[in-house]
Backbone as ProteinMPNN parsed JSONL, in Angstrom:
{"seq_chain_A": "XXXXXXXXXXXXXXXXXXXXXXXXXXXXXXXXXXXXXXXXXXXXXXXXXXXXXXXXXXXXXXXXXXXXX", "coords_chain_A": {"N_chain_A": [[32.664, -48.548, -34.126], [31.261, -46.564, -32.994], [29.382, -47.997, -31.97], [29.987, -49.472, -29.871], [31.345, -47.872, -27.873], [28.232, -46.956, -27.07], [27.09, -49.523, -26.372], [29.15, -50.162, -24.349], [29.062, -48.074, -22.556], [26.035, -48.162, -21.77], [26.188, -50.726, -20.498], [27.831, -50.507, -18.425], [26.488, -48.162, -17.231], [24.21, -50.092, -16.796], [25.17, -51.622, -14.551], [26.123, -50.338, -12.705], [23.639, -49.609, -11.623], [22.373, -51.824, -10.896], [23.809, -52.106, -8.761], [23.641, -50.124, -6.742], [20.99, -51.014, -6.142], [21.944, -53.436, -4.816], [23.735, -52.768, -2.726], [21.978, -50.844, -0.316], [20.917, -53.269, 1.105], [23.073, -54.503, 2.05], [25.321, -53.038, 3.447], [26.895, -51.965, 6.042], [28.069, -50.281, 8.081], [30.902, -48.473, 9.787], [31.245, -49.024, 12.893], [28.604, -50.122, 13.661], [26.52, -52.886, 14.534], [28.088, -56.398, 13.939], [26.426, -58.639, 12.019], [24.927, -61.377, 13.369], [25.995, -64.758, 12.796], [27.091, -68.052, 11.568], [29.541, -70.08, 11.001], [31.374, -73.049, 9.963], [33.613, -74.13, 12.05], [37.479, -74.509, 12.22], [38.76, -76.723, 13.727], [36.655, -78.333, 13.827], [32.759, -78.955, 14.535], [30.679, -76.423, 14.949], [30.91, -72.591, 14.889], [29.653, -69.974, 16.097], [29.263, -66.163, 15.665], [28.263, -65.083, 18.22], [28.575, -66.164, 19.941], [31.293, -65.347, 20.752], [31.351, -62.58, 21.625], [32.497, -60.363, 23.372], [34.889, -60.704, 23.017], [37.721, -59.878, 20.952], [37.798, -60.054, 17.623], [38.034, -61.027, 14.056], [37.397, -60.977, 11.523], [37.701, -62.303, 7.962], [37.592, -62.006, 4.77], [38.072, -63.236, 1.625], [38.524, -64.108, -1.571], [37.812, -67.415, -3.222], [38.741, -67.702, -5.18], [41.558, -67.248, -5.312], [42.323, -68.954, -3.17], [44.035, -72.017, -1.525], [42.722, -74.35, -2.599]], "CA_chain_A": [[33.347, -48.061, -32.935], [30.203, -45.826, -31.952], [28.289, -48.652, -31.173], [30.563, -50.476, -29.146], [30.895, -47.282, -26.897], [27.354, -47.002, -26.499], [27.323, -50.943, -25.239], [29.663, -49.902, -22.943], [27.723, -47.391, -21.729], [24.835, -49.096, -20.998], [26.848, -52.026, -19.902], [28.285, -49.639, -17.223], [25.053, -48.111, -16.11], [23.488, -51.306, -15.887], [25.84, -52.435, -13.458], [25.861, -49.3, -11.374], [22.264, -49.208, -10.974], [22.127, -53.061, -10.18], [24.838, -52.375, -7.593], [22.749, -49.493, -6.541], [19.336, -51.984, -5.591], [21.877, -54.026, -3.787], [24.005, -51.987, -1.744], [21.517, -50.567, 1.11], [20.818, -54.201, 1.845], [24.116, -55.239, 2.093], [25.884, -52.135, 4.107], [27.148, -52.473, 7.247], [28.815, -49.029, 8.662], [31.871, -47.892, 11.299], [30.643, -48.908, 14.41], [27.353, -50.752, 13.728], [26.736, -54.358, 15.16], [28.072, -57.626, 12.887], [24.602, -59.184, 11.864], [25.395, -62.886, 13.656], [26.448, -65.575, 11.601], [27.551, -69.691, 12.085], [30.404, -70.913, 10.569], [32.257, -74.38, 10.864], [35.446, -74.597, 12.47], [39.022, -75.491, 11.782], [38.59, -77.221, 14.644], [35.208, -79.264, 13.911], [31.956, -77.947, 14.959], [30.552, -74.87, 14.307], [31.196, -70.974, 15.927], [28.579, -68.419, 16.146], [29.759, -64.862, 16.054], [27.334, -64.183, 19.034], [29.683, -67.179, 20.78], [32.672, -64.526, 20.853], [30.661, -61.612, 22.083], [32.957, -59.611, 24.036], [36.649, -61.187, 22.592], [38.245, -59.365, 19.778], [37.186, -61.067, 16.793], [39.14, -60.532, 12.987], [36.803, -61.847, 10.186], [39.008, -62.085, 7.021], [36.905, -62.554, 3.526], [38.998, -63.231, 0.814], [38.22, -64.566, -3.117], [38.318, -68.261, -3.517], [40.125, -68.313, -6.333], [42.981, -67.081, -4.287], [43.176, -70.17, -1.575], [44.763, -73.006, -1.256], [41.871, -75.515, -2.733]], "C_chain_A": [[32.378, -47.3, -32.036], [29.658, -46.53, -31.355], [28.576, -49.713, -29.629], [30.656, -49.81, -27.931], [29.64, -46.748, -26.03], [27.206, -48.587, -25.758], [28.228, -50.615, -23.993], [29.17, -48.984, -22.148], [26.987, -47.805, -21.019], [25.508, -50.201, -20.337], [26.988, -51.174, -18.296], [26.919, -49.071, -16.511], [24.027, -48.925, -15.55], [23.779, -52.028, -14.195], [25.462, -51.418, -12.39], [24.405, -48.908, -10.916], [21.747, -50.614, -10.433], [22.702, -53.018, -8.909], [24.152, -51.35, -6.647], [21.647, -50.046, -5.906], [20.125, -52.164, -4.529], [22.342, -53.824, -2.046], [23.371, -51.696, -0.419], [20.983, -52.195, 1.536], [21.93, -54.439, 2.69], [25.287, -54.435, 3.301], [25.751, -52.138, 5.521], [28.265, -51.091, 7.508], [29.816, -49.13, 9.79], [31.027, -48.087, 12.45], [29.007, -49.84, 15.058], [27.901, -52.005, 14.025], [26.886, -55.553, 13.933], [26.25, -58.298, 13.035], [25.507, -60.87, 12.484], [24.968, -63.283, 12.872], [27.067, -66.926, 12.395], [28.151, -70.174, 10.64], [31.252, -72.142, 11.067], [33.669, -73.804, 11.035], [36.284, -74.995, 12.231], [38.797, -76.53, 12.194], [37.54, -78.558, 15.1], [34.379, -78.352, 14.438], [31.469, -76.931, 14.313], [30.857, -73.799, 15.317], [30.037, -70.189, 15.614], [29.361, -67.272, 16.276], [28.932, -63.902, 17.81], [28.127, -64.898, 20.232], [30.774, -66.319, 21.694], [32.173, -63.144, 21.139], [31.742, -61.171, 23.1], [34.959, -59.842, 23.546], [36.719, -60.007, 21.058], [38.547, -60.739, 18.598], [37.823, -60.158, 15.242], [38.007, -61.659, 11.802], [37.467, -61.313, 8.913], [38.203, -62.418, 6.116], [38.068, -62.64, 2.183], [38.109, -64.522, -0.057], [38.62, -66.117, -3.044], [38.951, -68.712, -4.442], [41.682, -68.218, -6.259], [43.374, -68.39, -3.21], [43.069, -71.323, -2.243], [44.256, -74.25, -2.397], [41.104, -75.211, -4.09]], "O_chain_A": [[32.44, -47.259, -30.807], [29.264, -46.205, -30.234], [27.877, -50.316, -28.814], [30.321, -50.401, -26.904], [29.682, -46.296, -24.886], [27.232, -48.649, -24.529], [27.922, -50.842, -22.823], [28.866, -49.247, -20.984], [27.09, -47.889, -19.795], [24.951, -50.442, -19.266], [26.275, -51.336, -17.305], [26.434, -49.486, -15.459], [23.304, -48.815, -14.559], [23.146, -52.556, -13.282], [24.696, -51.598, -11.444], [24.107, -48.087, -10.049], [20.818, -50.638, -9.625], [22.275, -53.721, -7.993], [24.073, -51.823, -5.513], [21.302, -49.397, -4.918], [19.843, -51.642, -3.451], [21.926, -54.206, -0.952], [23.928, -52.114, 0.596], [20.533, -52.144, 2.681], [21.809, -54.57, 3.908], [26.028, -55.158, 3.966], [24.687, -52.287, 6.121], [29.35, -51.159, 6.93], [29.546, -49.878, 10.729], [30.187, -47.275, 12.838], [28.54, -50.075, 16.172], [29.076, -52.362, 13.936], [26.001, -55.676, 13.087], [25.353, -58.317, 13.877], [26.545, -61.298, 11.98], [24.032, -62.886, 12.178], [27.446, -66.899, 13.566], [27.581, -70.505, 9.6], [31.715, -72.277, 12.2], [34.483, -73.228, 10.314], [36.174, -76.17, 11.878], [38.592, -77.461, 11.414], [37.525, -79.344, 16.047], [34.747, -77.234, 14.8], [31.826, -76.592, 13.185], [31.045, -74.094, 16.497], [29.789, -69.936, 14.436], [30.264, -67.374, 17.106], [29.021, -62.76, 18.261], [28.307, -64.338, 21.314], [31.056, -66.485, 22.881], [32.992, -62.372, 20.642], [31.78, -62.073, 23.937], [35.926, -59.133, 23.824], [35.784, -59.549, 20.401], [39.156, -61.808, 18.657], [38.035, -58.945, 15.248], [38.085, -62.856, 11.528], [37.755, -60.125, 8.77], [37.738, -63.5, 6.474], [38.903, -61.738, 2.112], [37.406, -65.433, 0.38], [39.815, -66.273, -2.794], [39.566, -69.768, -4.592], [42.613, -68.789, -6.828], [44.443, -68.643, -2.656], [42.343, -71.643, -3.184], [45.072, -74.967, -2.975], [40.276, -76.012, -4.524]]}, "name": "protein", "num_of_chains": 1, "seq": "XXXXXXXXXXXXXXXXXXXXXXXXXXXXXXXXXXXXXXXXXXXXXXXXXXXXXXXXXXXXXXXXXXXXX"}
């Protein structure tokens, strides 16, 4: 039983210090600019986020194991 809580231990600080590296890449703050990006379209095509530069724009991320497909 001791050893299993030390694995978890370390299990746990592994993670939080991996998540730790990746974080300041990845962080994007209140108010700072979307990094542009090109995705395809419902529609066909592709969109740029730099496309929609002044429109009110709603990017939605969500888990694919949640949709439809």
């Amino acid at each position: 039983m001791k050893s299993r809580r030390i694995l978890i231990a370390r299990l746990a600080a592994t993670v939080l210090l991996f998540l730790g590296t990746i974080r300041p890449a990845l962080a994007i703050g209140v108010g700072d600019q979307a990094p542009d990006f090109e995705l395809d379209s419902t529609k066909g095509g592709k969109v740029k986020l730099s496309s929609l530069k002044g429109k009110n724009v709603l990017i939605n991320f969500y888990n694919f194991d949640f949709s439809a497909t």
